[in-house]
VEXZA-137447 format. One record per atom (N, C-alpha, C, O): atom name; x, y, z; residue number from 1; residue in three letters. Coordinates in steps of 0.1 Angstrom, whole numbers. Each point is the difference from the previous one (the first is absolute). Example, Ala and Ser with C-alpha at 12.3 -4.5 7.8 and 13.67 -1.06 7.14 Angstrom:
<atoms>
ATOM name    c1    c2    c3 resi resn
ATOM    N   132   -57    78    1  ALA
ATOM   CA    -9    12     0    1  ALA
ATOM    C     9    12     0    1  ALA
ATOM    O    10     0     7    1  ALA
ATOM    N   -14    11   -14    2  SER
ATOM   CA     9    11     0    2  SER
ATOM    C    -8    11     8    2  SER
ATOM    O     5    11     1    2  SER
</atoms>
This chain:
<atoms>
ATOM name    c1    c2    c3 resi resn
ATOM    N   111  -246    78    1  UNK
ATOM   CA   -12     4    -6    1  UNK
ATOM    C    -5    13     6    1  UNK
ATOM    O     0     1    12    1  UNK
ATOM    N    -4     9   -19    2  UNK
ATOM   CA    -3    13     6    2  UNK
ATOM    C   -15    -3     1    2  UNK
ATOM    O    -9    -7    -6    2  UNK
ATOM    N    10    15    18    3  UNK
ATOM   CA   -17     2     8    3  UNK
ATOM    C   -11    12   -11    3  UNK
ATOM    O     2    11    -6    3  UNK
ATOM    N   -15   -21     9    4  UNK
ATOM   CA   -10    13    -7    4  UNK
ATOM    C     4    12     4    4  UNK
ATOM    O     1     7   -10    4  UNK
ATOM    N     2    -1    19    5  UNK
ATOM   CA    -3    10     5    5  UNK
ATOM    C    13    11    -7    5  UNK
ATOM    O    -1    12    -4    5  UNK
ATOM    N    17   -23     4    6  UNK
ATOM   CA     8     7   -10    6  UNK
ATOM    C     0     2   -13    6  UNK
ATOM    O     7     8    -5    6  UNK
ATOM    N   -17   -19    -4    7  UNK
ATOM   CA    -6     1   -10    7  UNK
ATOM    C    -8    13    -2    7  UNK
ATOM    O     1     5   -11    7  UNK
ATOM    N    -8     0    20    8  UNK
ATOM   CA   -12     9    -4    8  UNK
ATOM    C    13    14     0    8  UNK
ATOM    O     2     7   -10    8  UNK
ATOM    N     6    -6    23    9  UNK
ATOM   CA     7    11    -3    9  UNK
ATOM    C     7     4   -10    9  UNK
ATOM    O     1    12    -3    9  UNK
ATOM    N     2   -21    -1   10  UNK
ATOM   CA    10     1   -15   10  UNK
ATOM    C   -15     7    -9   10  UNK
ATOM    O    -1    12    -2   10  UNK
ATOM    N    -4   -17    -1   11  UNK
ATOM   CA   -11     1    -7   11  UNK
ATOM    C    -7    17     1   11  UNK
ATOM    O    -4     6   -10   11  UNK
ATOM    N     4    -3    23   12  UNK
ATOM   CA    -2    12     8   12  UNK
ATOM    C    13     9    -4   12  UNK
ATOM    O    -2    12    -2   12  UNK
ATOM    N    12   -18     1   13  UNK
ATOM   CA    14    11    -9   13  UNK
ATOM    C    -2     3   -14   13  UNK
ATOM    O     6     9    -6   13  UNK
ATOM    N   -14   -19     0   14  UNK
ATOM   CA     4     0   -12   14  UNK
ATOM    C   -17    11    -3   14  UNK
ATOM    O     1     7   -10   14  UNK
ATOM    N   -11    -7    15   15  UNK
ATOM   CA    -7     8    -1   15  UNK
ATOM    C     1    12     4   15  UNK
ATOM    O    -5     8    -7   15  UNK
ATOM    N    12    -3    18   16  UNK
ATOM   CA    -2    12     7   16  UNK
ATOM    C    14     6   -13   16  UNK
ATOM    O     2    12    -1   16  UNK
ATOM    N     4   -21    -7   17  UNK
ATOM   CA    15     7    -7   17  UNK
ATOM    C    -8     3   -13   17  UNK
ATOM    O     7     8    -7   17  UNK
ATOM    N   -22   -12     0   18  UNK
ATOM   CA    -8     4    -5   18  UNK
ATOM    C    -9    10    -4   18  UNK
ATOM    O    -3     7   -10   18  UNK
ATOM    N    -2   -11    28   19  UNK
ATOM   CA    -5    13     2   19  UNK
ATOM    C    11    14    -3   19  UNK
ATOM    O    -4    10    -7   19  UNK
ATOM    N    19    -9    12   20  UNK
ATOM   CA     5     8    -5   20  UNK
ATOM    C     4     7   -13   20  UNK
ATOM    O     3    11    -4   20  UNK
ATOM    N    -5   -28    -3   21  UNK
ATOM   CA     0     4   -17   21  UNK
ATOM    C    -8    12    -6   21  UNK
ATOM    O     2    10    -7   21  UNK
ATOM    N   -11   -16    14   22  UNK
ATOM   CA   -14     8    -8   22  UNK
ATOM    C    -1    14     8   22  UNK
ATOM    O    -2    10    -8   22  UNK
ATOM    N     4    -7    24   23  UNK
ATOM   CA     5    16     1   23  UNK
ATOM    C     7     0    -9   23  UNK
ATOM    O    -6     3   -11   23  UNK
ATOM    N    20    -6    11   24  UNK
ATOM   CA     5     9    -9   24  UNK
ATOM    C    -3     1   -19   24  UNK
ATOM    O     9     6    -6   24  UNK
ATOM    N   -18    -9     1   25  UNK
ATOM   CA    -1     0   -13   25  UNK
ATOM    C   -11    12     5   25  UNK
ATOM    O     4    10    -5   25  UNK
ATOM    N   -17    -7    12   26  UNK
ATOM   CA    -6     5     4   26  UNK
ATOM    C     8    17    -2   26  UNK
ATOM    O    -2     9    -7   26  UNK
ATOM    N    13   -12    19   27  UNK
ATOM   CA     7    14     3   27  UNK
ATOM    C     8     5   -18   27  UNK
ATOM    O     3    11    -4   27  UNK
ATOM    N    -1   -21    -1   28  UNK
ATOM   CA     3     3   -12   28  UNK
ATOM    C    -9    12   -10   28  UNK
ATOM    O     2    12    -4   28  UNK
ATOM    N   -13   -22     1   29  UNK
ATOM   CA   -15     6    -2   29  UNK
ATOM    C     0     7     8   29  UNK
ATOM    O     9    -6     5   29  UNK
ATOM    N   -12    17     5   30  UNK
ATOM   CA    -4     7    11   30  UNK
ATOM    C    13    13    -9   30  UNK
ATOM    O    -5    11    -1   30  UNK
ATOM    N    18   -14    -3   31  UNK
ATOM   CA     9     8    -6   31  UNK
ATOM    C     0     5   -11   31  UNK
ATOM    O     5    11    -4   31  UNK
ATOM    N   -13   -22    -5   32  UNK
ATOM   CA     2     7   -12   32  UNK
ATOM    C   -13     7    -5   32  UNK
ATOM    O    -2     5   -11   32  UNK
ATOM    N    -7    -7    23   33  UNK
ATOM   CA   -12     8     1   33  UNK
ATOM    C    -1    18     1   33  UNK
ATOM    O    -6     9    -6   33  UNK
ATOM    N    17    -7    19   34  UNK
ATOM   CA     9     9     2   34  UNK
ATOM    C     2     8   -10   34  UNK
ATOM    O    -6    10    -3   34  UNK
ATOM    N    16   -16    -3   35  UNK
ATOM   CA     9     0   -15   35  UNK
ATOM    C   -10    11   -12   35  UNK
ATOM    O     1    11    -5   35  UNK
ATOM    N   -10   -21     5   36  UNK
ATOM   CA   -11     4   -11   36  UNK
ATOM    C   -12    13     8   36  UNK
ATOM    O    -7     9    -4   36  UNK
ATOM    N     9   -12    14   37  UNK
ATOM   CA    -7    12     4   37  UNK
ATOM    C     7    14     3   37  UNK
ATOM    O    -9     9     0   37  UNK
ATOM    N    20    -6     1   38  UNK
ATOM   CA     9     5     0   38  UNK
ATOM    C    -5     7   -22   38  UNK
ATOM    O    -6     9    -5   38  UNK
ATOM    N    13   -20     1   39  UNK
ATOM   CA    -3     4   -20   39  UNK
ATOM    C   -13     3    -2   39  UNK
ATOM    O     0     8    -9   39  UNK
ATOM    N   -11   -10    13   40  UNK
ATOM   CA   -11     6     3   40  UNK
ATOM    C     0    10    -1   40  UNK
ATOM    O    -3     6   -11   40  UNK
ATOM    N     5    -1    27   41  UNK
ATOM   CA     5    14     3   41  UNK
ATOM    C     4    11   -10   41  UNK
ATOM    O    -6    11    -3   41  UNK
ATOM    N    18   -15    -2   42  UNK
ATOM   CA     6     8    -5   42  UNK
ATOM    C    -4     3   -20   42  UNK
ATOM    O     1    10    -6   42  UNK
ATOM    N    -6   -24     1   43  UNK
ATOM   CA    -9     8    -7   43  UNK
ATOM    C   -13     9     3   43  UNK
ATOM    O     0    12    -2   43  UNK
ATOM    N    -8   -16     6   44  UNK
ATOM   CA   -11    10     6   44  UNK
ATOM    C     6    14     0   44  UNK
ATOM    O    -7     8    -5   44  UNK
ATOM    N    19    -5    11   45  UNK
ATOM   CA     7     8     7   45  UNK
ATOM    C     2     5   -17   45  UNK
ATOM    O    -3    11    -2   45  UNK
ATOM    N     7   -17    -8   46  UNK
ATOM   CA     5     4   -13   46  UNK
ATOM    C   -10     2    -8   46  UNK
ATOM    O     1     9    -8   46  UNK
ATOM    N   -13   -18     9   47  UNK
ATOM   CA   -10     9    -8   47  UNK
ATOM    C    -7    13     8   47  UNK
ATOM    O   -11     4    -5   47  UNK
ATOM    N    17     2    15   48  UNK
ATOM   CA   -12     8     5   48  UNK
ATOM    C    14    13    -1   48  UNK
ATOM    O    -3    11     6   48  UNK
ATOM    N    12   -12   -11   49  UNK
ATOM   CA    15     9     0   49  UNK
ATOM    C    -9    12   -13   49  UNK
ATOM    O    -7    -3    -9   49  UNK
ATOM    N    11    12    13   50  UNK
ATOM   CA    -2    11    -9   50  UNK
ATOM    C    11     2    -8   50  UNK
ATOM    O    -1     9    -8   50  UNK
ATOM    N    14   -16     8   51  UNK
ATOM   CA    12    -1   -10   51  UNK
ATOM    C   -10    -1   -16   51  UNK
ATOM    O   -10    -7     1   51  UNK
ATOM    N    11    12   -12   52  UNK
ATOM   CA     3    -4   -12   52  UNK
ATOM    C     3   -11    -8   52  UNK
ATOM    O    -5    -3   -11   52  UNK
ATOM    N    15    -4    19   53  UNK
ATOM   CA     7   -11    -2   53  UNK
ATOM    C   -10   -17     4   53  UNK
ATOM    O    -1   -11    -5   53  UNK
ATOM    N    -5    18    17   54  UNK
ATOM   CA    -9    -9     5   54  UNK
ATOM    C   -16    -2    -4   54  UNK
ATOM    O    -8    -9     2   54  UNK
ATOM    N     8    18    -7   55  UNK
ATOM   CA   -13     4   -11   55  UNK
ATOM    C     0    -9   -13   55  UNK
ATOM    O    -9    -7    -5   55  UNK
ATOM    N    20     9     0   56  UNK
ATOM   CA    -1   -11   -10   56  UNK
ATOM    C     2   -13    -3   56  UNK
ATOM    O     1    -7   -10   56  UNK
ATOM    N    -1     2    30   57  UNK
ATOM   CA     3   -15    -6   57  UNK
ATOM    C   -15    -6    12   57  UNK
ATOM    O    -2    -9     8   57  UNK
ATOM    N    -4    20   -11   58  UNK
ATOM   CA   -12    -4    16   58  UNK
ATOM    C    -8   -12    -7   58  UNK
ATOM    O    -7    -7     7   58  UNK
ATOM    N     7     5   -23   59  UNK
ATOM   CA    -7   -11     0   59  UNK
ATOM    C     7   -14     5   59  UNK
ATOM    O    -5   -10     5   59  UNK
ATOM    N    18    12    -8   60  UNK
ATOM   CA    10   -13     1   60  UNK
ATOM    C    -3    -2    18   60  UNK
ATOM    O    -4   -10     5   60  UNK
ATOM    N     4    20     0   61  UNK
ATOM   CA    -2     1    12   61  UNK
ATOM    C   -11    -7    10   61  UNK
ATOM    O     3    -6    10   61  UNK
ATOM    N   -18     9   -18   62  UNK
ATOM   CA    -7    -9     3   62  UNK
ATOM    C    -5   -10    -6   62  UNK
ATOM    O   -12    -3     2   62  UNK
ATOM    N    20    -2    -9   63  UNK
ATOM   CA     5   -19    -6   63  UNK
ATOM    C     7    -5    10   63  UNK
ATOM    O    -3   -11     4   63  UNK
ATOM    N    13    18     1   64  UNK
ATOM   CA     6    -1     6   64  UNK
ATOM    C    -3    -1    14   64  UNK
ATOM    O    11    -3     6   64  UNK
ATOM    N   -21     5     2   65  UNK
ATOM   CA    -5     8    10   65  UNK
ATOM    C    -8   -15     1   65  UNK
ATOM    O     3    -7    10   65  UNK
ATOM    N   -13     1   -20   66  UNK
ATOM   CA   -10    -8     0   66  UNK
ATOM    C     6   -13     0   66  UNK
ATOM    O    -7    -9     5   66  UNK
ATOM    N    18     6   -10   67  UNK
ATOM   CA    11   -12     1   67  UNK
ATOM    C     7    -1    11   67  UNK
ATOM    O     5   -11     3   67  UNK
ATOM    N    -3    25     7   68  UNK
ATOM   CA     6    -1    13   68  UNK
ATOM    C   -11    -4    12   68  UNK
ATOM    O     1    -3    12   68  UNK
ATOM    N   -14     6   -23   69  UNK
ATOM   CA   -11     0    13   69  UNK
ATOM    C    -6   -16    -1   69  UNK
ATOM    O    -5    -5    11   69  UNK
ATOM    N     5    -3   -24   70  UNK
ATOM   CA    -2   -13     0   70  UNK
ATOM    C    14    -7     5   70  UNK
ATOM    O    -1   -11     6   70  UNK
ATOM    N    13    17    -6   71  UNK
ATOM   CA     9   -15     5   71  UNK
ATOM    C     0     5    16   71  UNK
ATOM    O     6    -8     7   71  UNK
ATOM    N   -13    20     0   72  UNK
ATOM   CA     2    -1    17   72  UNK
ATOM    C   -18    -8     1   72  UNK
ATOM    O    -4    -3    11   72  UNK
ATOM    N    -4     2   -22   73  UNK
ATOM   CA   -10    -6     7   73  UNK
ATOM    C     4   -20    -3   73  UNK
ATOM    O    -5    -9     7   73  UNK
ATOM    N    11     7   -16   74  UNK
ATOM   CA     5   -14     0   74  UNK
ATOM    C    10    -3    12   74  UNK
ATOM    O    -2   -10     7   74  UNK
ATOM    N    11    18    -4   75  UNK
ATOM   CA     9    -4    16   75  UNK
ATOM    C   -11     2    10   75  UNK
ATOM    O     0    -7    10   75  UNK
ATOM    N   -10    16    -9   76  UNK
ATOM   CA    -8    -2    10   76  UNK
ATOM    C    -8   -13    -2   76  UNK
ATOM    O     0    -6    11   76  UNK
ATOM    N    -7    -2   -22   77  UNK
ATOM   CA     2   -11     3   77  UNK
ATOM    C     8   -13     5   77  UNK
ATOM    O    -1   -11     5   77  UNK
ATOM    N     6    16    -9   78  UNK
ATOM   CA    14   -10     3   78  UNK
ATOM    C     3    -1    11   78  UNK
ATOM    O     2   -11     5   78  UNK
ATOM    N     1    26     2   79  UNK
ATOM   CA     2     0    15   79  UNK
ATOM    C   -14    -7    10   79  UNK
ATOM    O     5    -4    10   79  UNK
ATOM    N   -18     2   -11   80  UNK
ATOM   CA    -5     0     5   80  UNK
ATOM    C    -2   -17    -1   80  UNK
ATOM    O    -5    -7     8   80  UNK
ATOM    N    12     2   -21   81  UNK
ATOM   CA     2   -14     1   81  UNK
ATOM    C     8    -2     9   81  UNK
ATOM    O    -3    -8     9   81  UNK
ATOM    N    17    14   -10   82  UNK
ATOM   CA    11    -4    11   82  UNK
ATOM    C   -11     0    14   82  UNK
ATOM    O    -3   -11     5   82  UNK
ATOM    N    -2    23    -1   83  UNK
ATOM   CA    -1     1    16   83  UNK
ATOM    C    -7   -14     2   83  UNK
ATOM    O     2    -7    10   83  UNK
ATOM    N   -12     3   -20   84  UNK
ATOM   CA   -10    -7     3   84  UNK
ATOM    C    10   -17     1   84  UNK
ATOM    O    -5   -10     4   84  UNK
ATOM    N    16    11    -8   85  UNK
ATOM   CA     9   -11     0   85  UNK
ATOM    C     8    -2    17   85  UNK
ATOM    O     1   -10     7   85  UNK
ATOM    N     3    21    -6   86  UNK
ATOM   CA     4     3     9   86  UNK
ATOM    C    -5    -6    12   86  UNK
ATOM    O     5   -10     6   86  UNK
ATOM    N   -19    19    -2   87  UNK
ATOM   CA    -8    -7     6   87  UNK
ATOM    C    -5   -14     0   87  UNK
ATOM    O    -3    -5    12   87  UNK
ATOM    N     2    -3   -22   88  UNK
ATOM   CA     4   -14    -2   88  UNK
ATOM    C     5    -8     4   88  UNK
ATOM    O    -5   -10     5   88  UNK
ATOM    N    20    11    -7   89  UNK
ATOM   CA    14    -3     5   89  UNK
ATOM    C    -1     5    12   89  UNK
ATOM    O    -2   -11     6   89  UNK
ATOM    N     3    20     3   90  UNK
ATOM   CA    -5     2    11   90  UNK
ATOM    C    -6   -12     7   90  UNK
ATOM    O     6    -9     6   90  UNK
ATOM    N   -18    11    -8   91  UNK
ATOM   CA   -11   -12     2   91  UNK
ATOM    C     3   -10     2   91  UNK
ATOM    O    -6    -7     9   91  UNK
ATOM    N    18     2   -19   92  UNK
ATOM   CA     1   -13    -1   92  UNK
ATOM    C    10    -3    11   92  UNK
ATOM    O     1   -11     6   92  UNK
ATOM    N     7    23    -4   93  UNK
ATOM   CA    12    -3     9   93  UNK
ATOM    C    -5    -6    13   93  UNK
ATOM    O     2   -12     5   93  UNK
ATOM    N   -11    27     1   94  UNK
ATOM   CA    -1     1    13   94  UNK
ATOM    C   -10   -19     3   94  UNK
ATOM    O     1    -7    10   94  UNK
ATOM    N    -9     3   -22   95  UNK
ATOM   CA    -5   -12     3   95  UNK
ATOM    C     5   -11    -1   95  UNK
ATOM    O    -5   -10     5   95  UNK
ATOM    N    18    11   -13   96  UNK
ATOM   CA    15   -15     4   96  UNK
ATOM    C     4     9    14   96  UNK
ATOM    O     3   -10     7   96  UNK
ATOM    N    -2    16    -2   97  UNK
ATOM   CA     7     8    13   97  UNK
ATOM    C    -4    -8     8   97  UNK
ATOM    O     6    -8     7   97  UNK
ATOM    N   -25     9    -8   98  UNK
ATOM   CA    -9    -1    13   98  UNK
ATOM    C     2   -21     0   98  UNK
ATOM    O     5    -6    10   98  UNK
ATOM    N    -8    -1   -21   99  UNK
ATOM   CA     5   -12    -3   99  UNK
ATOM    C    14    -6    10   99  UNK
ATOM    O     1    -9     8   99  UNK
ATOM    N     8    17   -13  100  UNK
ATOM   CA    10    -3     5  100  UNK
ATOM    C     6     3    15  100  UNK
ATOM    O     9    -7     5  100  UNK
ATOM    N   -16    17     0  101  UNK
ATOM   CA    -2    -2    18  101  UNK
ATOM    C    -7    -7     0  101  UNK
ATOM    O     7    -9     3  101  UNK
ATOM    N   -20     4    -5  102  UNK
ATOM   CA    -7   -14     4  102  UNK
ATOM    C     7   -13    -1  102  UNK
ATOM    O     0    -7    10  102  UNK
ATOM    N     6     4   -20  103  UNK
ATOM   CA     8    -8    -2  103  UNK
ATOM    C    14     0     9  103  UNK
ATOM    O     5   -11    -2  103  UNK
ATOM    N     0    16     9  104  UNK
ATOM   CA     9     5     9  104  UNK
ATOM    C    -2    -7    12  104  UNK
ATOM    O     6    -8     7  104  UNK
ATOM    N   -22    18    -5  105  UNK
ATOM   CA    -5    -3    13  105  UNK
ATOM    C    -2   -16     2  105  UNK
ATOM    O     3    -5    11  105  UNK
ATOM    N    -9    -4   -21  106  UNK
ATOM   CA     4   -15    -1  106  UNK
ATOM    C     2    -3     3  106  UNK
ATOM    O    -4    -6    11  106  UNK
ATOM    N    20     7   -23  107  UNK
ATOM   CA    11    -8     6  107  UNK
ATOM    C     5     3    14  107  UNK
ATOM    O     6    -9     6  107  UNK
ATOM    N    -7    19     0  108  UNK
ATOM   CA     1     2    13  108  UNK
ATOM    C    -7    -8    11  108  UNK
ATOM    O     2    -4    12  108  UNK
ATOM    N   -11     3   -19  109  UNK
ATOM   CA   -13    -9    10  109  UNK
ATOM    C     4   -11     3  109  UNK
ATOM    O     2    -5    11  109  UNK
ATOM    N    -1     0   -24  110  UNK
ATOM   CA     1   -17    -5  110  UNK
ATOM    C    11     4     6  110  UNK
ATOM    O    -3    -3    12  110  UNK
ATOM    N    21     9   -10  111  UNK
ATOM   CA    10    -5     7  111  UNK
ATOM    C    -4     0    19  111  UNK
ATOM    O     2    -9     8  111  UNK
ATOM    N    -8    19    -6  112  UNK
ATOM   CA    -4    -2    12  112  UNK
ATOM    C    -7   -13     9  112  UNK
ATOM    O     2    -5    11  112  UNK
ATOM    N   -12     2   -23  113  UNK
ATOM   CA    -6   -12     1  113  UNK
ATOM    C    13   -11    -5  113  UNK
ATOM    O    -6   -10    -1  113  UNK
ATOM    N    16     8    -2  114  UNK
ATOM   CA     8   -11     0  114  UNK
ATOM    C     4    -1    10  114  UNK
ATOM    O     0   -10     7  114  UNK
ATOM    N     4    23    -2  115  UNK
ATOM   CA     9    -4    14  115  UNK
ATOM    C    -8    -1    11  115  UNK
ATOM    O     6    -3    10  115  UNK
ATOM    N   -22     6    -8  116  UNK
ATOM   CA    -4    -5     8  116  UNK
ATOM    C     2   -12     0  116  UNK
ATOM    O     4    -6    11  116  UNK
ATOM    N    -7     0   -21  117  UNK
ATOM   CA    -6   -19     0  117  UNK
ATOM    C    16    -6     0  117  UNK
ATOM    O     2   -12     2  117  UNK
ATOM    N     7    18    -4  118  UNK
ATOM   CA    16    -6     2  118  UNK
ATOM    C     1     3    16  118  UNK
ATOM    O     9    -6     6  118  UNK
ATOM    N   -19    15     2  119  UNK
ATOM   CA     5     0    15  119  UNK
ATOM    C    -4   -13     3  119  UNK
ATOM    O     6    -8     5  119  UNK
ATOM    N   -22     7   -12  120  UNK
ATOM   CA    -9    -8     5  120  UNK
ATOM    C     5   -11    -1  120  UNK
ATOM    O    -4    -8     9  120  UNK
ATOM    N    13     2   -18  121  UNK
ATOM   CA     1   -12    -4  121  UNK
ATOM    C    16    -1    10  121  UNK
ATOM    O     5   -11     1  121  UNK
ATOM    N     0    24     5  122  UNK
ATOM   CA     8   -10     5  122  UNK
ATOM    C    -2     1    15  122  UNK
ATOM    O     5    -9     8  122  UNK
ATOM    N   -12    17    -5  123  UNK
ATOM   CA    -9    -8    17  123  UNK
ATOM    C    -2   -11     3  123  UNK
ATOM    O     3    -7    10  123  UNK
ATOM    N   -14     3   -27  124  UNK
ATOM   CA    -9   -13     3  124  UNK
ATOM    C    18   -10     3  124  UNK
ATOM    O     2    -7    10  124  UNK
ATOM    N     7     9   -23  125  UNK
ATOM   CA    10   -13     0  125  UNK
ATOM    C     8     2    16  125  UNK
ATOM    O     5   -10     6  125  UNK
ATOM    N    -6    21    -1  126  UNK
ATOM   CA    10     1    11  126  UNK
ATOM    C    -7   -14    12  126  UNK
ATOM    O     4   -10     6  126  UNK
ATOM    N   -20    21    -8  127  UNK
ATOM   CA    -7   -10    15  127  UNK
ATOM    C    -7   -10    -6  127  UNK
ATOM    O   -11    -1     5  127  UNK
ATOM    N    14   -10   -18  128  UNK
ATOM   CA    -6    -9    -1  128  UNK
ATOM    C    10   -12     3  128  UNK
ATOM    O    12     0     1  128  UNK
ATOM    N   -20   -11     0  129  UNK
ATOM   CA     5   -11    15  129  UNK
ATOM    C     8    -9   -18  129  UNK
ATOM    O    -5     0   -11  129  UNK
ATOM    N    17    -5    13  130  UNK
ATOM   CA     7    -8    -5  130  UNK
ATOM    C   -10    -8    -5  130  UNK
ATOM    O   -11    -1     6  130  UNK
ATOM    N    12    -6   -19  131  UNK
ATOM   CA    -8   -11    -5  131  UNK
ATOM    C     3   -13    11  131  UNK
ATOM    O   -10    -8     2  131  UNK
ATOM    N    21     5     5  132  UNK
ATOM   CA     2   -10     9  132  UNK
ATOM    C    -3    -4    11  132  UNK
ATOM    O     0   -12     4  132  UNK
ATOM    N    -6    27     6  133  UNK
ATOM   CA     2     2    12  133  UNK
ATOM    C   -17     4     0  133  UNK
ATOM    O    -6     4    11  133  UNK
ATOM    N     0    -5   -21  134  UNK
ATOM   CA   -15     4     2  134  UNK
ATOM    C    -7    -5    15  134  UNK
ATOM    O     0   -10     6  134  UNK
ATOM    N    -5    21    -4  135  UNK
ATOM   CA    -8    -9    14  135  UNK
ATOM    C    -9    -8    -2  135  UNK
ATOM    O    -6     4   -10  135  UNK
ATOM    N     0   -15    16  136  UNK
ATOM   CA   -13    -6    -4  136  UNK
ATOM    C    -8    -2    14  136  UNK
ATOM    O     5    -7     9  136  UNK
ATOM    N   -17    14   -10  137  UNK
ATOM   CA    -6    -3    12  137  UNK
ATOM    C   -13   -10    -1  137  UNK
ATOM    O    -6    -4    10  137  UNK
</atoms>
């Protein structure tokens, strides 16, 4: 039968492998934030081009510009969900962590305390007088 304390660890794996989940969807988001900021860039960069070419599409441009600017403010939501996940999962780990050294420390106790009372108990049987040979005074 496994001990609380290896119970909590597992438990402590399976969170802290969570917590990694959610970095990495995070770092995902964090990329394609990048991504779009980067396309940003480069229209801005095209409507402000003194080309000809770029003159005639500066309305498409900023349609285009105002749809790049609402889907980086929806991943900034989104990201700010992750962190706030993160931090959660976190949370939760380090407090099965802290559970599971207490629980440790325990069963440590409680074995320590067995083997005291197994010394104790075999003292008492060593120096106790035969049920036969009792003395009676």
């Amino acid at each position: 039968m496994k001990t609380r304390s290896e119970k909590l660890k597992r438990l402590v794996a399976v969170q802290r492998h969570l917590e990694r989940i959610a970095e990495s969807e995070l770092a995902e988001i964090a990329s394609q934030r990048g991504l779009l900021s980067e396309t940003i860039t480069s229209v801005v960069d095209a409507m402000g081009s003194a080309h000809p070419l770029h003159r005639m599409f500066s309305g498409y441009y900023g349609s285009q510009l105002g749809r790049l600017v609402q889907k980086d403010q929806m991943l900034l939501g989104i990201q700010e969900v992750h962190e706030a996940r993160i931090a959660r999962e976190r949370a939760k780990g380090d407090r099965l962590e802290e559970s599971m050294m207490d629980a440790r420390l325990m069963e440590e106790r409680e074995a320590a305390d067995a083997q005291i009372l197994d010394l104790i108990d075999q003292y008492v049987a060593r120096h106790a007088p035969a049920s036969g040979k009792v003395e009676r005074r």
